[in-house]
VEXTIVEX-581897 format. One record per residue (C-alpha): residue number from 1; x, y, z. Coordinates in Angstrom, 3 decimals. Example, Ala and Ser with C-alpha at 12.3 -4.5 7.8 and 13.67 -1.06 7.14 Angstrom:
{node 1, {12.300, -4.500, 7.800}}
{node 2, {13.670, -1.060, 7.140}}
***
This chain:
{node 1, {92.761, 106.188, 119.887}}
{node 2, {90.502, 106.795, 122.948}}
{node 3, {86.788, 106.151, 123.130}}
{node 4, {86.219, 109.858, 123.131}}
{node 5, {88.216, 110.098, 119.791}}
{node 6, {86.175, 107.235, 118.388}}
{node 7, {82.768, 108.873, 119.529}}
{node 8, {82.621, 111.627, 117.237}}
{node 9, {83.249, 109.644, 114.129}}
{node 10, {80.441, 108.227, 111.946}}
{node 11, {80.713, 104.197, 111.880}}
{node 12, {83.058, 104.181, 108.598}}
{node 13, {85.452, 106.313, 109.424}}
{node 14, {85.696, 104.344, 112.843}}
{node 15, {85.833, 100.806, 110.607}}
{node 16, {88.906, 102.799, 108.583}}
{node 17, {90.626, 103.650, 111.741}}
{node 18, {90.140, 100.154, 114.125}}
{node 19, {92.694, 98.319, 112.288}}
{node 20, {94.493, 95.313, 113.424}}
{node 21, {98.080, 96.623, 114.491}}
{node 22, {99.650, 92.849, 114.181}}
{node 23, {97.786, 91.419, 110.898}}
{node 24, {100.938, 90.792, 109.253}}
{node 25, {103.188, 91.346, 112.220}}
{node 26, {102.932, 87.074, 113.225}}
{node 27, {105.395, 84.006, 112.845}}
{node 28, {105.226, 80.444, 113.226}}
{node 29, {108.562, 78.154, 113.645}}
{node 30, {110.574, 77.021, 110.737}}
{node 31, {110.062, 73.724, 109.909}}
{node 32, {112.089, 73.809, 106.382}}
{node 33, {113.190, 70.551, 104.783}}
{node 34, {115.536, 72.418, 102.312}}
{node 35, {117.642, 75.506, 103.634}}
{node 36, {120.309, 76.718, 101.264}}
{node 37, {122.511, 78.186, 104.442}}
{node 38, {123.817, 81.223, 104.333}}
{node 39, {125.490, 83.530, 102.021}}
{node 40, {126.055, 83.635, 98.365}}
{node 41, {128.199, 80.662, 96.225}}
{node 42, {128.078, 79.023, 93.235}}
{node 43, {126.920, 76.145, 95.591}}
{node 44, {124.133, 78.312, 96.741}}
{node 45, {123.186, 78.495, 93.079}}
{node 46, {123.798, 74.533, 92.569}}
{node 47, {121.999, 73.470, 95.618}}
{node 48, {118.811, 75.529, 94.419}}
{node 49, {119.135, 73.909, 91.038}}
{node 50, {119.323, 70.155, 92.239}}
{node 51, {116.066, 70.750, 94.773}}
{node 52, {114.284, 72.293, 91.842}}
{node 53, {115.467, 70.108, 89.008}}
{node 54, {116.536, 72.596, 86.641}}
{node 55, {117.460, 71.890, 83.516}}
{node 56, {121.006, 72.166, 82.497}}
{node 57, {120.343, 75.517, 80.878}}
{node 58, {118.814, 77.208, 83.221}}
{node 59, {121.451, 75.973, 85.271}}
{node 60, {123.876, 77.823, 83.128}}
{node 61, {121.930, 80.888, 82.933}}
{node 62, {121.824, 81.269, 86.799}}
{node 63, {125.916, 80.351, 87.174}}
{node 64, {126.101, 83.473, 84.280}}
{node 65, {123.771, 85.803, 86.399}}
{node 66, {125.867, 85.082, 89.850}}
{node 67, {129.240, 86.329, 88.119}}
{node 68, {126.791, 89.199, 87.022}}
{node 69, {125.559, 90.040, 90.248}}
{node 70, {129.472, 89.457, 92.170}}
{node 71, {130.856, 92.254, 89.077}}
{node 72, {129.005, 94.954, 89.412}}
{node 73, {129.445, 97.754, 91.645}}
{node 74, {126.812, 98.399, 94.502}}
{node 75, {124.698, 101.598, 92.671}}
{node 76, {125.776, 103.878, 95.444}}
{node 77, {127.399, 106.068, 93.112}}
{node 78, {123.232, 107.439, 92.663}}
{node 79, {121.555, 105.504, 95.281}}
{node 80, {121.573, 105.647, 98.777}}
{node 81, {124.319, 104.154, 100.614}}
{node 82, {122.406, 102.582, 103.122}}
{node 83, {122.288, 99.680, 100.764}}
{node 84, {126.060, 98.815, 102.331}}
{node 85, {124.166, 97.568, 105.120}}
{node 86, {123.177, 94.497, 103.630}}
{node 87, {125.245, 91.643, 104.865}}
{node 88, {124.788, 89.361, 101.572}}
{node 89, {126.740, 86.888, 103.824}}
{node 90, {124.607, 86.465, 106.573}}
{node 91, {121.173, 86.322, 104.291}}
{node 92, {119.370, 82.690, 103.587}}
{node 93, {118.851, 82.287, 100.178}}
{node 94, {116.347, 78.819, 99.713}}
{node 95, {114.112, 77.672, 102.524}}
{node 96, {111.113, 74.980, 101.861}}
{node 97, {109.057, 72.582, 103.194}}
{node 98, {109.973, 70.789, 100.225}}
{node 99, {105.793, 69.927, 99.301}}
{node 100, {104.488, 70.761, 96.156}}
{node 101, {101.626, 73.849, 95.794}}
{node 102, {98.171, 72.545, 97.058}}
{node 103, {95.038, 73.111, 94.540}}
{node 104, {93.058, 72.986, 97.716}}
{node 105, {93.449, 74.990, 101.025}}
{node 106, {92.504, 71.713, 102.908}}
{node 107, {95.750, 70.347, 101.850}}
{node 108, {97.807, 73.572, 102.606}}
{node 109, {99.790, 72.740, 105.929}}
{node 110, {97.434, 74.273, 109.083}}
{node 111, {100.135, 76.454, 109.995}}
{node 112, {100.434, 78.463, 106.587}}
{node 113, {96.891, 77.986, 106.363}}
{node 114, {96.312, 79.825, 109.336}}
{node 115, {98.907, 82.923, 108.020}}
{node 116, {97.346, 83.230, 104.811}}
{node 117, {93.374, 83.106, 106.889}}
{node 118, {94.820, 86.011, 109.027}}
{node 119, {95.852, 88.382, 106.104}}
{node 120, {91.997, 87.026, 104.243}}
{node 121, {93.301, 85.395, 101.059}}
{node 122, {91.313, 82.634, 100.999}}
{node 123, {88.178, 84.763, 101.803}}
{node 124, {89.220, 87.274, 98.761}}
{node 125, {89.582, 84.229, 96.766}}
{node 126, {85.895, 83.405, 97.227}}
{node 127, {84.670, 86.966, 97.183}}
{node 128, {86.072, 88.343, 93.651}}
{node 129, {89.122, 86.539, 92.683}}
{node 130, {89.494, 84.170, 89.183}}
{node 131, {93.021, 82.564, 91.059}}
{node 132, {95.124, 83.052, 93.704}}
{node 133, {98.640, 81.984, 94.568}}
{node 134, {100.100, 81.866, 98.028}}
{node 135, {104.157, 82.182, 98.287}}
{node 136, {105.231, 81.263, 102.090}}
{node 137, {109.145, 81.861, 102.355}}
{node 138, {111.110, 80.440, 98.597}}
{node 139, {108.001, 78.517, 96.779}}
{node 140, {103.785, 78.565, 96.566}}
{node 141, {101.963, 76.590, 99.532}}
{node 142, {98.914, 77.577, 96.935}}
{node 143, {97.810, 77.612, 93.914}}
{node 144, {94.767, 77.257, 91.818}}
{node 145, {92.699, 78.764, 89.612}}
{node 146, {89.089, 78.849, 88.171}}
{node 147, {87.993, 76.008, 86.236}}
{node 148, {86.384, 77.403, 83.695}}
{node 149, {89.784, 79.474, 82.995}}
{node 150, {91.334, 76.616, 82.457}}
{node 151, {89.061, 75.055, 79.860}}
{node 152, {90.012, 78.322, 78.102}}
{node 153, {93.747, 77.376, 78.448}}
{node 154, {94.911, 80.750, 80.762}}
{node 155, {98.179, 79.123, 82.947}}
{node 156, {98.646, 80.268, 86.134}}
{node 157, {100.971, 78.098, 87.938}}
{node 158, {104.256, 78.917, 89.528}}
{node 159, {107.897, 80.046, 87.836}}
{node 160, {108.980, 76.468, 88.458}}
{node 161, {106.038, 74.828, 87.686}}
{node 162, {105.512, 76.982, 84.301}}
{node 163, {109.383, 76.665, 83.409}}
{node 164, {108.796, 72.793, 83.301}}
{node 165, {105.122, 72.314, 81.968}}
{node 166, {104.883, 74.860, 79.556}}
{node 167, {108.527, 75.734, 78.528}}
{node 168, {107.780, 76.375, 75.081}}
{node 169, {105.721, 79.883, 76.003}}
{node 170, {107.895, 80.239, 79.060}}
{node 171, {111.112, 80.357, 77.472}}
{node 172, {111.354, 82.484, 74.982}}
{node 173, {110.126, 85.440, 77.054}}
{node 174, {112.201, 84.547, 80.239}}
{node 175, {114.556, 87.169, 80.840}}
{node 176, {114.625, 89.255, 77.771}}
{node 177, {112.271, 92.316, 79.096}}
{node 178, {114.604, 92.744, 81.472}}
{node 179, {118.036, 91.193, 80.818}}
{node 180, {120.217, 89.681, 83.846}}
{node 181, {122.767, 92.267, 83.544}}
{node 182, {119.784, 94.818, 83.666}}
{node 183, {121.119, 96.139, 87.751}}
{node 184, {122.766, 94.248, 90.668}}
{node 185, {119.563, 93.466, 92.016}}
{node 186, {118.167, 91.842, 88.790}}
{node 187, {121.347, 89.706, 88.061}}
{node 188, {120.815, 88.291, 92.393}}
{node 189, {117.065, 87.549, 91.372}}
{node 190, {117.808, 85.448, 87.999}}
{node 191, {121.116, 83.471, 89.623}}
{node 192, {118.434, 82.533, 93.080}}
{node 193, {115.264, 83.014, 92.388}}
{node 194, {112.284, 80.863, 93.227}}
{node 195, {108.063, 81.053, 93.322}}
{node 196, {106.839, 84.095, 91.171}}
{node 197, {104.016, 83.606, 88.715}}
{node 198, {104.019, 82.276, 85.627}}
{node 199, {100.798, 83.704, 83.611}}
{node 200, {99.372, 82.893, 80.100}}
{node 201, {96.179, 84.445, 78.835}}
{node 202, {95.253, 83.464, 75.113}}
{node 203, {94.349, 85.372, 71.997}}
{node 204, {91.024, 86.896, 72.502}}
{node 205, {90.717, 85.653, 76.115}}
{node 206, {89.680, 88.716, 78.783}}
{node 207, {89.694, 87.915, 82.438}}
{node 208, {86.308, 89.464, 84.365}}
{node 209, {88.112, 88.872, 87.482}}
{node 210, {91.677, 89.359, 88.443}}
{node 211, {94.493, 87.027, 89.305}}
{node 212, {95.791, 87.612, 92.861}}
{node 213, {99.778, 85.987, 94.332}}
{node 214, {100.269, 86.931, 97.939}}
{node 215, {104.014, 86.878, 99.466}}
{node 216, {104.409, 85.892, 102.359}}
{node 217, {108.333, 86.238, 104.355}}
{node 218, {107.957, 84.048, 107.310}}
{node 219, {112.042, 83.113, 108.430}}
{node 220, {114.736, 85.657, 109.784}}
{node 221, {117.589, 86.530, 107.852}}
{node 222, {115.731, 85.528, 104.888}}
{node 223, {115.622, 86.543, 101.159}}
{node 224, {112.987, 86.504, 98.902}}
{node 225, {113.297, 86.296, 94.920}}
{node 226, {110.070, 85.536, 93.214}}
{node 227, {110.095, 85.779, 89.952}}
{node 228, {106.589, 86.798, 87.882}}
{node 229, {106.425, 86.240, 84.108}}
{node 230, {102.766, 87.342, 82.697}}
{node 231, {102.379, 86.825, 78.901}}
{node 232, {99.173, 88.341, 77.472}}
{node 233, {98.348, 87.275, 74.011}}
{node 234, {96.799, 89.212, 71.102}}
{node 235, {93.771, 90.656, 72.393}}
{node 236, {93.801, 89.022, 75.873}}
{node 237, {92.976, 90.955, 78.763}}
{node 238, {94.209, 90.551, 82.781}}
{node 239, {94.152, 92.045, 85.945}}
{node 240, {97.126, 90.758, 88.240}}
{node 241, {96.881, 91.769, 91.909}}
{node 242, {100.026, 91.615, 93.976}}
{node 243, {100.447, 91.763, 97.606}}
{node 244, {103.312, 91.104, 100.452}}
{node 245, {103.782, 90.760, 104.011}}
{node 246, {106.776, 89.512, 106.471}}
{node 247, {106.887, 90.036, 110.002}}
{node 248, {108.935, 92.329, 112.178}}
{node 249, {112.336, 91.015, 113.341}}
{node 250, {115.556, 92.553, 114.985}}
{node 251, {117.592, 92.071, 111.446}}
{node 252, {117.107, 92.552, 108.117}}
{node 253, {115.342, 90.699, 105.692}}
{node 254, {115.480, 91.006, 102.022}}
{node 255, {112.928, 90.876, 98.898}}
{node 256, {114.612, 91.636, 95.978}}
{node 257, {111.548, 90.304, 92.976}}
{node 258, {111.590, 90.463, 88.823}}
{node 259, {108.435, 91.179, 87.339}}
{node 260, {108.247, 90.808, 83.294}}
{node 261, {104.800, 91.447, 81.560}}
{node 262, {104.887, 91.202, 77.281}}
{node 263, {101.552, 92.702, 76.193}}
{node 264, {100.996, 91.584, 72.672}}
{node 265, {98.872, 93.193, 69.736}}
{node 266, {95.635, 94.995, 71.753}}
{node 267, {96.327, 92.974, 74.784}}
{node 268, {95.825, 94.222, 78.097}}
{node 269, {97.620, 94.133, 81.428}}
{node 270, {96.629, 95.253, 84.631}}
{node 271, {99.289, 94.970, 87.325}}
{node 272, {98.138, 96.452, 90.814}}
{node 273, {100.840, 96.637, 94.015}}
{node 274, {100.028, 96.896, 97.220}}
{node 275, {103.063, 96.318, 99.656}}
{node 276, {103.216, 96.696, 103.237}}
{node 277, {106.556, 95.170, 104.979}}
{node 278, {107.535, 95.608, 107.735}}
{node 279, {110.376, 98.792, 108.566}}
{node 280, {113.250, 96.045, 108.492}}
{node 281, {112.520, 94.908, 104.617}}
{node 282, {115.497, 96.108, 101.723}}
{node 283, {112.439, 95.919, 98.846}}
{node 284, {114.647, 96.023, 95.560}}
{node 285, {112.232, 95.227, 92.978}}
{node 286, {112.993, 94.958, 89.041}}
{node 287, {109.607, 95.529, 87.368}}
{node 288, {109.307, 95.929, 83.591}}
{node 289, {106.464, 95.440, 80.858}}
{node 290, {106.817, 95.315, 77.273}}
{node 291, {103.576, 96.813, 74.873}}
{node 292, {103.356, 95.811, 71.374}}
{node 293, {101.329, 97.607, 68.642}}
{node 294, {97.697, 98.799, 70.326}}
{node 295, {98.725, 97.054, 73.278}}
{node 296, {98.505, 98.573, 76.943}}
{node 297, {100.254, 98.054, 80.353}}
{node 298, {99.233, 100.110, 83.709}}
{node 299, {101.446, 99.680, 86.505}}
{node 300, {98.765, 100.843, 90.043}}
{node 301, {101.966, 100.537, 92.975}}
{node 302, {101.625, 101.650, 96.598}}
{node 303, {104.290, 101.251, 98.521}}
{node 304, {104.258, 101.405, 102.449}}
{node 305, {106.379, 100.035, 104.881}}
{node 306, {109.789, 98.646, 104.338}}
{node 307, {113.297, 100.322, 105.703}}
{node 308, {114.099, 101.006, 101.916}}
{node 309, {112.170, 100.390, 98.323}}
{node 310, {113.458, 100.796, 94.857}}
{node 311, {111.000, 100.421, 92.728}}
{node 312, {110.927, 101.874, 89.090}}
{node 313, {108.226, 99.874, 87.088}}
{node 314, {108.778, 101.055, 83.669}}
{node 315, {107.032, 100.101, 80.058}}
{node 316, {108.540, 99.993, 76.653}}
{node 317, {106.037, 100.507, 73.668}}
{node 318, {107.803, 98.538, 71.180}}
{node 319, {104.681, 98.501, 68.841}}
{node 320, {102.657, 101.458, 66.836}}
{node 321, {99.967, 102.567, 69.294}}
{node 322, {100.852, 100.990, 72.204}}
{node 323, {100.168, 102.749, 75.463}}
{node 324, {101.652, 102.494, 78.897}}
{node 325, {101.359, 103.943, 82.348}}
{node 326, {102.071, 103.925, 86.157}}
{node 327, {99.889, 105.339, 88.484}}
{node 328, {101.807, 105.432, 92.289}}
{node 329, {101.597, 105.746, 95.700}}
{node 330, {104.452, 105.866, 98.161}}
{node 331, {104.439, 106.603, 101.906}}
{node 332, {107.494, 107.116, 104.114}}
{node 333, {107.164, 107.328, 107.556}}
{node 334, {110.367, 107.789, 110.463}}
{node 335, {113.311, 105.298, 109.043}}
{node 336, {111.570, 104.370, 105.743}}
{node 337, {113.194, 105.766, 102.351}}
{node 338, {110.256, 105.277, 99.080}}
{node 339, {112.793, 105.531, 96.020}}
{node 340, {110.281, 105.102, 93.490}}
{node 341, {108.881, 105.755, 90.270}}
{node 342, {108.907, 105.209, 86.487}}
{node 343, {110.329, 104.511, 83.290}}
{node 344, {108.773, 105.192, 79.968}}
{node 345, {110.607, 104.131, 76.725}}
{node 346, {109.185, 105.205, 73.586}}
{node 347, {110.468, 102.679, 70.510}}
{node 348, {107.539, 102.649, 68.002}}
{node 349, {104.974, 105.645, 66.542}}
{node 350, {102.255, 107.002, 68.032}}
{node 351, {102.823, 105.582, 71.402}}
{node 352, {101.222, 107.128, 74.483}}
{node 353, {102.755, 107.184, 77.814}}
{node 354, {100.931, 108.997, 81.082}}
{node 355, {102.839, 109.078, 84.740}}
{node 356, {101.279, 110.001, 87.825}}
{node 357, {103.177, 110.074, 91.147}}
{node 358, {102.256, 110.959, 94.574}}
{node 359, {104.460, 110.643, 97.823}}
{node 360, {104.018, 111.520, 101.470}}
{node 361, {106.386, 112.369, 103.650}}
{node 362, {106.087, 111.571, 107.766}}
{node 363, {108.341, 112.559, 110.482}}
{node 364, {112.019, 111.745, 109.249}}
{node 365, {110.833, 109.641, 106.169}}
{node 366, {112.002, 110.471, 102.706}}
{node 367, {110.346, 109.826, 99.577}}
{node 368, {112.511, 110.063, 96.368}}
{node 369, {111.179, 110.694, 92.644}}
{node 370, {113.478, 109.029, 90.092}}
{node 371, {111.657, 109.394, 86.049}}
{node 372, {112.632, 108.117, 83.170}}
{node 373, {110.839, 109.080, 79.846}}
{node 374, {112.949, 108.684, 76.174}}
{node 375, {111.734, 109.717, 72.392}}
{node 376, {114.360, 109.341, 69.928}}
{node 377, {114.278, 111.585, 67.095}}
{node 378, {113.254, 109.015, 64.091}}
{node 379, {109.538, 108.541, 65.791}}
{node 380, {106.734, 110.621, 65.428}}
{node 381, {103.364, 111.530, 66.913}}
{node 382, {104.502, 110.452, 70.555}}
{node 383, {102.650, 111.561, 73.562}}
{node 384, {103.908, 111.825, 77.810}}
{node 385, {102.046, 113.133, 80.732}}
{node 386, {103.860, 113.476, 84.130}}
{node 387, {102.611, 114.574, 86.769}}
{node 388, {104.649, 114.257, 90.372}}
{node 389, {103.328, 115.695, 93.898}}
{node 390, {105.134, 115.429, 97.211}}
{node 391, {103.229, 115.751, 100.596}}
{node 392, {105.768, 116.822, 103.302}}
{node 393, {104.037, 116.432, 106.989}}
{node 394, {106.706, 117.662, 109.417}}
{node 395, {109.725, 119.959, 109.335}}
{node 396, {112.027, 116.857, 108.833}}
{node 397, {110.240, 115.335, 106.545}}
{node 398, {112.481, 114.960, 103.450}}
{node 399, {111.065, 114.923, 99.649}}
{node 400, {113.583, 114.589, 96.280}}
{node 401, {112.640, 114.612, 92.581}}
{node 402, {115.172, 113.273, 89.586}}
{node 403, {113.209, 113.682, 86.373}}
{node 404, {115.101, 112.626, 83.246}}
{node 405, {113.268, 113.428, 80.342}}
{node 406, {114.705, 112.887, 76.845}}
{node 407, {112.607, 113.878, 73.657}}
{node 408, {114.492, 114.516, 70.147}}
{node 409, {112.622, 115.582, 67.309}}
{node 410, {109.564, 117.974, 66.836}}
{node 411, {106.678, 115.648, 66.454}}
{node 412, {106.374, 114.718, 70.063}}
{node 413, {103.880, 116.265, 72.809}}
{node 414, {105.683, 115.852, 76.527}}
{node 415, {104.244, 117.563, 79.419}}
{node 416, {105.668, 117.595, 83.150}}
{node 417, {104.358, 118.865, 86.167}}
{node 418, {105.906, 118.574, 89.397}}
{node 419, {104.754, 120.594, 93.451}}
{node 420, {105.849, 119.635, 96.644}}
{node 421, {103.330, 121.073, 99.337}}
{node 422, {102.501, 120.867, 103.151}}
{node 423, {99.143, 119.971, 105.194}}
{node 424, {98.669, 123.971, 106.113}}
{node 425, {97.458, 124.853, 109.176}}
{node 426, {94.668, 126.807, 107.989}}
{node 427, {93.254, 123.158, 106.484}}
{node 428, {93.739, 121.792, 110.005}}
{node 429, {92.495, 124.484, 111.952}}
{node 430, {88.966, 124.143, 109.696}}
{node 431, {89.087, 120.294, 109.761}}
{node 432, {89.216, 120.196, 113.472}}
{node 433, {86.051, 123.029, 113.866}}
{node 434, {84.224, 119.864, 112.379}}
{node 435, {85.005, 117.973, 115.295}}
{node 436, {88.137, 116.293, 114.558}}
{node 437, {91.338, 116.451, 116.516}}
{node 438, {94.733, 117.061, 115.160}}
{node 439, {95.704, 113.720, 114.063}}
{node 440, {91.883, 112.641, 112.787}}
{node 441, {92.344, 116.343, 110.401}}
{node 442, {95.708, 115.312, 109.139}}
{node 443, {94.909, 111.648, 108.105}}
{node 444, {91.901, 113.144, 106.462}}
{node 445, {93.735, 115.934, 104.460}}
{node 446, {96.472, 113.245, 103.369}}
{node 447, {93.391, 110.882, 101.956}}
{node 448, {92.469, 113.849, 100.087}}
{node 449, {95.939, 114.353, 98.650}}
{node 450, {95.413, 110.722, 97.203}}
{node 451, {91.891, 110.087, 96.871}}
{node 452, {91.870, 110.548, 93.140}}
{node 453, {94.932, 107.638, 93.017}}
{node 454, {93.209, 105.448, 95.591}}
{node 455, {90.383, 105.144, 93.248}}
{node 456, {92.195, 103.575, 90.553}}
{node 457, {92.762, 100.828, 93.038}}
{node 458, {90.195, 97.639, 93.064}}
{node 459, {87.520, 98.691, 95.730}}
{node 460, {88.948, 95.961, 97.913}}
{node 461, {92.423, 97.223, 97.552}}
{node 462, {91.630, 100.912, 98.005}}
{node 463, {89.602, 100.394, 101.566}}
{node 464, {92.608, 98.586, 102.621}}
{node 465, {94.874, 101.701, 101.710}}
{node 466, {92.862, 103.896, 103.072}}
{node 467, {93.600, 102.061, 105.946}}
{node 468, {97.019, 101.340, 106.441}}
{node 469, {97.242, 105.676, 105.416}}
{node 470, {95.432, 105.709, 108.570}}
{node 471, {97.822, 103.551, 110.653}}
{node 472, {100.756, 105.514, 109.596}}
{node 473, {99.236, 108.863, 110.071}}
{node 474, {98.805, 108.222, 113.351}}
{node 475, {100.902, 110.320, 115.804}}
{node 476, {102.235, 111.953, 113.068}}
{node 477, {101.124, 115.346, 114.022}}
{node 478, {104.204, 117.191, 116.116}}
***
């Protein structure tokens, strides 16, 4: 943007658009002590299991998950078949420096100290956050949390680290909100995965401040598979903040993550996305929460960036009263496809789902709506909202919606509400009188599209969205 540009904006507005082009766009050289090679075997599985010390059953379970993942068909019989393209063979699978997480960032290596100092984690940390855990490639570099939280016994640790500490809370919620077999994606993440969070609030305990993991992909050819677990007990209350990065590279890199949340009685969970990879990331994410009675889980998800998300983050209200929701953001700009959205599975009375969707379309991007809301017939008193708006900026811009709503029975209230719209030029043409030029009017109309989302965001997350809208919108006008 030229000085001229900048010189008829106030100062915010010029803060909003000044934005650091590379802050995630950085790498430093490998320097990994354990590298599982490349492709997929049952020795890739084996070789992860001896460097983590797993125990013989989670052994088993991953071994059970590969044959999962080798059987089942590719999903392009629905999805897009762009997701042939992945070379499964070529893709590294494990790759650590072999240390353990640090509690302090003096300890942290200097060159993964310095990544996670560019992107401002350990400056968030001090500002607002109760814990923060920094992934770098397969496992955490950091990881700590507030010491007063843990005289209250809340667990934030690692997968690996909470698998072998605290196994007895771990266990018997690992992989049963979302089953191995669940998709091809999920069955890869439970035979390889590694870092995640592992997350236990107790009864009555309600976080002031959230709990923040950052991702970080730092190798080529690399996959990611975190794998998050967040247990809230009765009454407990969190606020999880999630956030990823990698680099750009010629090839392809993959993140393919399983995220479980179990709400029980009146608890509370918070999960808010904010991802940003770069245009040669396959993002297949498996997110899932499960809400028993009075209980309630919000999904907040923005998704920018990436070559291709899917992304359905979905709750099932298992209990009387429970509540559940997903409030999204997706943004596809030339060479991106956003297949998002959400799942809402009604299995108890009186349960209370709400769905909110927004997508923008940019140049040749194309943003996909897949839904998901079931009532059977034997409940009663069940309530969904949906509500599902597409922004298309140019002529090629591409938008698609897949509702599936199933509600049986007469006792239900369901409501859907669905418009796909473009920036007019009569909004532009009165934006720009102000001042503005094309491309100034057309980030500012898209804000307004979203500016009732972007406030459901934490203040620190929303400025940054605000921001990286900006970045995309940029030369979009045309």
């Amino acid at each position: 943007m030229s000085q001229e540009d900048l010189a008829v904006l106030d100062s915010e507005t010029r803060d909003a658009i000044d934005i650091d082009r590379t802050k995630g766009d950085f790498t430093f050289p490998e320097r990994n002590k354990f590298d599982a090679g490349r492709g997929l075997t049952e020795k890739t599985v084996d070789y992860i299991c001896d460097v983590k010390g797993d125990p013989q059953w989670l052994r088993d379970f991953r071994h059970r998950a590969l044959k999962v993942f080798n059987d089942k068909p590719m999903p392009t019989n629905w999805a897009t078949k762009d997701l042939e393209n992945i070379d499964f063979d070529v893709i590294r699978y494990y790759l650590s420096d072999g240390e353990k997480p640090k509690r302090s960032w003096d300890e942290v290596p200097a060159d993964v100290l310095e990544t996670f100092e560019r992107l401002g984690i350990p400056q968030q940390e001090r500002a607002f956050l109760a814990g923060v855990e920094a992934q770098f490639d397969s496992e955490a570099a950091y990881s700590n949390v507030k010491e007063e939280l843990t005289k209250q016994g809340v667990i934030f640790v690692n997968s690996t680290e909470g698998l072998h500490k605290h196994e007895e809370i771990f266990r018997p919620y690992f992989g049963k909100v979302i089953p191995t077999g669940d998709n091809k994606f999920s069955a890869l993440n439970s035979a390889v995965f590694s870092g995640g969070s592992f997350i236990y609030i107790p009864k009555g305990v309600k976080l002031k401040q959230p709990l923040q993991a950052y991702f970080r992909i730092n190798s080529e050819n690399f996959g990611q598979f975190e794998r998050t677990l967040i247990i809230a007990d009765e009454g407990a209350e969190v606020m999880y903040m999630e956030g990823c990065t990698a680099p750009k590279f010629e090839t392809s890199t993959l993140h393919s993550a399983v995220v479980e949340l179990v709400a029980l009685k009146g608890a509370k969970i918070q999960y808010v996305t904010v991802q940003n990879w770069s245009s040669n990331v396959f993002n297949l994410v498996t997110k899932r929460g499960l809400a028993m009675e009075d209980a309630e889980i919000r999904w907040i998800d923005c998704n920018i960036g990436s070559r291709l998300t899917m992304k359905y983050p979905g709750v099932v209200m298992k209990g009387k009263g429970a509540r559940g929701e997903v409030i999204s953001i997706a943004l596809a700009n030339n060479g991106q496809h956003q297949d998002t959205g959400a799942k809402m599975i009604h299995a108890a009375d009186y349960t209370t789902s709400n769905v909110v969707s927004k997508s923008i379309s940019v140049g040749e991007g194309r943003s996909t709506y897949r839904g998901q809301v079931h009532i059977p017939k034997h409940l009663k008193g069940c309530k969904n909202n949906t509500e599902c708006d597409a922004l298309l900026i140019n002529t090629n811009s591409r938008t698609d919606t897949y509702p599936a709503i199933t509600v049986k029975g007469n006792k239900h209230s369901t409501q859907h509400e669905a418009s796909v719209s473009q920036v007019s030029e009569d909004m532009l043409f009165y934006l720009m009188q102000r001042g503005l030029n094309e491309g100034q009017a057309m980030s500012l109309a898209v804000n307004g599209f979203i500016n009732d989302l972007v406030r459901e965001f934490p203040m620190e997350y929303s400025v940054e969205l605000k921001r990286l809208i900006d970045l995309e919108m940029e030369g979009s006008v045309g």
